[in-house]
One Martini backbone bead per residue (centre of mass of N, CA, C, O) as a GRO file, in nm:
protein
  163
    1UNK     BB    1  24.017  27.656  -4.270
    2UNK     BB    2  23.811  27.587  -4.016
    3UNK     BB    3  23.696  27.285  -3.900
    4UNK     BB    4  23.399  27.140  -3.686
    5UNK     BB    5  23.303  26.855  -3.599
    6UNK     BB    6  23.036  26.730  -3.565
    7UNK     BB    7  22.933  26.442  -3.581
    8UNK     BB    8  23.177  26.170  -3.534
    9UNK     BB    9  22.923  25.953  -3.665
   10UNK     BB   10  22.866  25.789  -3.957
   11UNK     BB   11  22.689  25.655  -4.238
   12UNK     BB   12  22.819  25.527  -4.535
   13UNK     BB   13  22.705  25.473  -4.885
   14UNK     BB   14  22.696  25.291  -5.146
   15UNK     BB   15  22.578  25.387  -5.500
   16UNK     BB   16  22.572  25.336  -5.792
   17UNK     BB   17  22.331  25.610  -5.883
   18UNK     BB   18  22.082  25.699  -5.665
   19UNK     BB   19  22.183  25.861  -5.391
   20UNK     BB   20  21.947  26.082  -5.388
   21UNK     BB   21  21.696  25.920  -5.422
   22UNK     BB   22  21.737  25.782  -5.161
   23UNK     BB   23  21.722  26.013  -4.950
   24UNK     BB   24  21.442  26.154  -5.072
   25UNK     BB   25  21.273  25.889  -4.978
   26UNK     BB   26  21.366  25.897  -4.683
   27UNK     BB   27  21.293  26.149  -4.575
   28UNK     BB   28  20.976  26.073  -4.668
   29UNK     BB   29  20.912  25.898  -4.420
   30UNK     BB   30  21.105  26.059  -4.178
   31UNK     BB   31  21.127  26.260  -3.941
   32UNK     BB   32  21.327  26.463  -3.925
   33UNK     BB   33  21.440  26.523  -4.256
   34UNK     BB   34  21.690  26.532  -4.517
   35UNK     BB   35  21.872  26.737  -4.777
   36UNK     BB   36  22.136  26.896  -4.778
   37UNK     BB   37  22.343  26.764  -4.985
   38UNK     BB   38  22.499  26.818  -5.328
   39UNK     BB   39  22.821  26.689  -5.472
   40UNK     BB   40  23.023  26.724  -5.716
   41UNK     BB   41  23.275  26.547  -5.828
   42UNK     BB   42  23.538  26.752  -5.968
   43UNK     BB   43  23.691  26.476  -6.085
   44UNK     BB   44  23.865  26.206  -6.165
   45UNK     BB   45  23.794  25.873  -6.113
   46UNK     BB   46  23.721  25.512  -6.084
   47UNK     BB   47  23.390  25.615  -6.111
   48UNK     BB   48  23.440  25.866  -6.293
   49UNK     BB   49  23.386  26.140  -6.448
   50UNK     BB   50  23.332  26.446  -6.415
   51UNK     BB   51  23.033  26.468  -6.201
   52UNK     BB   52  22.942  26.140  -6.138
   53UNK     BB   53  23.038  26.195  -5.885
   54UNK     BB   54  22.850  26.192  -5.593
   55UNK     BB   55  22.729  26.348  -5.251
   56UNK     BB   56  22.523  26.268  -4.994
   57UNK     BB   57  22.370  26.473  -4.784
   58UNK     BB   58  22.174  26.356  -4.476
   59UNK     BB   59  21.884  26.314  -4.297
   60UNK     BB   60  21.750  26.084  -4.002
   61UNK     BB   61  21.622  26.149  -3.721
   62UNK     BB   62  21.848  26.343  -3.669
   63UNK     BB   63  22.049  26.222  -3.873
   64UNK     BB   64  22.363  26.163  -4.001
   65UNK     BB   65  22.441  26.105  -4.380
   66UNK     BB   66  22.626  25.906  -4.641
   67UNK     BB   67  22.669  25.888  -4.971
   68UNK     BB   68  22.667  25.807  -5.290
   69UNK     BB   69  22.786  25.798  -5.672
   70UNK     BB   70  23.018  25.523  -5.764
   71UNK     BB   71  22.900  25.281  -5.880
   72UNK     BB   72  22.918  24.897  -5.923
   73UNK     BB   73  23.106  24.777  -5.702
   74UNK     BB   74  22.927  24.772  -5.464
   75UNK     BB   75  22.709  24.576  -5.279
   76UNK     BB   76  22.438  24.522  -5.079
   77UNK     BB   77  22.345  24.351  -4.761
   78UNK     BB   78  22.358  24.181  -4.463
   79UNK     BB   79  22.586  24.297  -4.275
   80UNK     BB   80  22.390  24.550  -4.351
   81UNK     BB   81  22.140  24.763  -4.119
   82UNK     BB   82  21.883  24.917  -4.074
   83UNK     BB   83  21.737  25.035  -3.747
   84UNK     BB   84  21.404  25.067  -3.658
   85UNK     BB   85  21.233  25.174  -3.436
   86UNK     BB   86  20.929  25.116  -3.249
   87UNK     BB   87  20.638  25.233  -3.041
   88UNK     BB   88  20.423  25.039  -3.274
   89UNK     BB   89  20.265  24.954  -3.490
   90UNK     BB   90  20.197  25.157  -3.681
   91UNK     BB   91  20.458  25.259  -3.734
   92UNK     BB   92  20.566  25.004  -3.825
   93UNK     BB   93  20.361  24.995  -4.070
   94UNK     BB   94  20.477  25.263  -4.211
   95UNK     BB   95  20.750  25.210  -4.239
   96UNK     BB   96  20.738  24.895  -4.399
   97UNK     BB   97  20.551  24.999  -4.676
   98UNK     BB   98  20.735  25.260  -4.743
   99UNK     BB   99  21.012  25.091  -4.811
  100UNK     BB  100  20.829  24.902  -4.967
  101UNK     BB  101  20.820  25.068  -5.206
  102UNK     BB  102  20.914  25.046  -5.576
  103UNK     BB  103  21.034  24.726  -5.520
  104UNK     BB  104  21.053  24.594  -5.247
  105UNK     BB  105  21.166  24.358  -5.006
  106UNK     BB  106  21.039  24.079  -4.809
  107UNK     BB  107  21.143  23.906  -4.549
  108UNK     BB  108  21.276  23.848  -4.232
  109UNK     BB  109  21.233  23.916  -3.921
  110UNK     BB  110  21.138  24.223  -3.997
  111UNK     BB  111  21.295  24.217  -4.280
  112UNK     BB  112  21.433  24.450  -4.557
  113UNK     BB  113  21.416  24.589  -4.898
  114UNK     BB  114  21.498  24.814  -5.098
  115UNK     BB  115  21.468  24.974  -5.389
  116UNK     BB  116  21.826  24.992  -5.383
  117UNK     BB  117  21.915  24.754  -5.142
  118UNK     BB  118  21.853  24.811  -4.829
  119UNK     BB  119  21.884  24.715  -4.529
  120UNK     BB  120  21.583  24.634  -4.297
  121UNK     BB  121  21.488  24.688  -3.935
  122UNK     BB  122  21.174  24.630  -3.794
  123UNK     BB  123  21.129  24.705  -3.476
  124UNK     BB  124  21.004  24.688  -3.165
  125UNK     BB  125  21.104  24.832  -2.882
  126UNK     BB  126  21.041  24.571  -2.707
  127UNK     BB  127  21.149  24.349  -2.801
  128UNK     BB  128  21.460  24.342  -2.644
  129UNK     BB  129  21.311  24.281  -2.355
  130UNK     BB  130  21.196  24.014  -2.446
  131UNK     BB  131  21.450  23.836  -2.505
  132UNK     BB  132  21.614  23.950  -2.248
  133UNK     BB  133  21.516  23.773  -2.036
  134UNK     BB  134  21.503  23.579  -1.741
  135UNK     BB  135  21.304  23.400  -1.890
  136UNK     BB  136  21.395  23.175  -2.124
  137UNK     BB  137  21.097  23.101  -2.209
  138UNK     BB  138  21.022  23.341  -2.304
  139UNK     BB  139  21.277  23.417  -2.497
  140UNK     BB  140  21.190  23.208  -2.674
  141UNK     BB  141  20.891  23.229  -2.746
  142UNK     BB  142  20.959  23.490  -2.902
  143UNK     BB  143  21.194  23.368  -3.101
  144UNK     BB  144  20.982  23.178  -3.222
  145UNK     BB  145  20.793  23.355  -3.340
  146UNK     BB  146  20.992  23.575  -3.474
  147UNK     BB  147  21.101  23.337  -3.709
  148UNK     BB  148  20.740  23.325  -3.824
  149UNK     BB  149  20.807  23.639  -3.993
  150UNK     BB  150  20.802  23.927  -4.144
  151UNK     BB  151  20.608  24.104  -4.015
  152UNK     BB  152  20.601  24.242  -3.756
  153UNK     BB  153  20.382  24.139  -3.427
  154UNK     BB  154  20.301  24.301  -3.121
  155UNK     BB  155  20.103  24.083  -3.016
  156UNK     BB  156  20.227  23.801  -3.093
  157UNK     BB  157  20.483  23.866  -2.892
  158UNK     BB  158  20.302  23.898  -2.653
  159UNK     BB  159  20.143  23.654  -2.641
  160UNK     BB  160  20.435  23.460  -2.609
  161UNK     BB  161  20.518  23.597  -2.345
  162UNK     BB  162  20.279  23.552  -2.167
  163UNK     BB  163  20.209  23.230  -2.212
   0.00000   0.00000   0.00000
């Protein structure tokens, strides 16, 4: 049987026992999204016996990912995280409510935790260009603003910049 690798790198995340829920959430969020497929490993593992661990294969905003549910054995960090782009604020704002739905936590400069416990930056397209100013005092006047918000806000950022 041969088969031919389509997307040849995606993210593969690892949850205690959640990862169909957590997929099924995110799906809802995110449009051209879907939960593709879910397997049970049907062998004994490290994480449990056969039909314990599943694997969910799922789409977000037509990109590939893929999960787990086999057991508390690592948890999510701040040192990876989804970041989503915004084309404005609608936008960004319909994503980081839907994301703490449930239990979800705000944090800091764009970031939050959802209740799976996974993290994202939810941050305005603009964000990028505007940080990389050549005009440094421009792109501190951004990250100064930016540093002391929880949701970003694409108006408050733009006042930065011009100002």
């Amino acid at each position: 049987m041969a088969t031919k690798a389509g997307q040849k790198i995606f993210p593969h995340l690892w949850y205690a026992k959640e990862a169909e829920e957590a997929a099924r959430f995110y799906a809802s969020i995110f449009p051209d999204s879907r939960v593709d497929r879910v397997t049970a490993l049907m062998s004994e593992s490290p994480s449990g016996p056969p039909g314990s661990v599943k694997v969910v294969e799922f789409t977000l905003l037509g990109q590939r990912f893929q999960a787990m549910s086999a057991g508390p054995d690592h948890e999510f960090n701040d040192a990876i995280s989804m970041v989503v782009v915004c084309d404005d604020q609608a936008e960004l704002d319909r994503y980081w409510n839907a994301l703490l739905e449930g239990g979800g936590r705000p944090q800091a400069c764009g970031w939050l935790i959802d209740r799976f416990g996974l993290r994202w930056q939810i941050v305005p397209a603009i964000l990028s260009e505007m940080m990389r100013d050549k005009d440094a005092a421009r792109s501190k006047r951004v990250t100064d603003a930016l540093l002391k918000m929880v949701k970003l806000d694409i108006a408050t950022l733009e006042k930065a910049y011009r100002s």
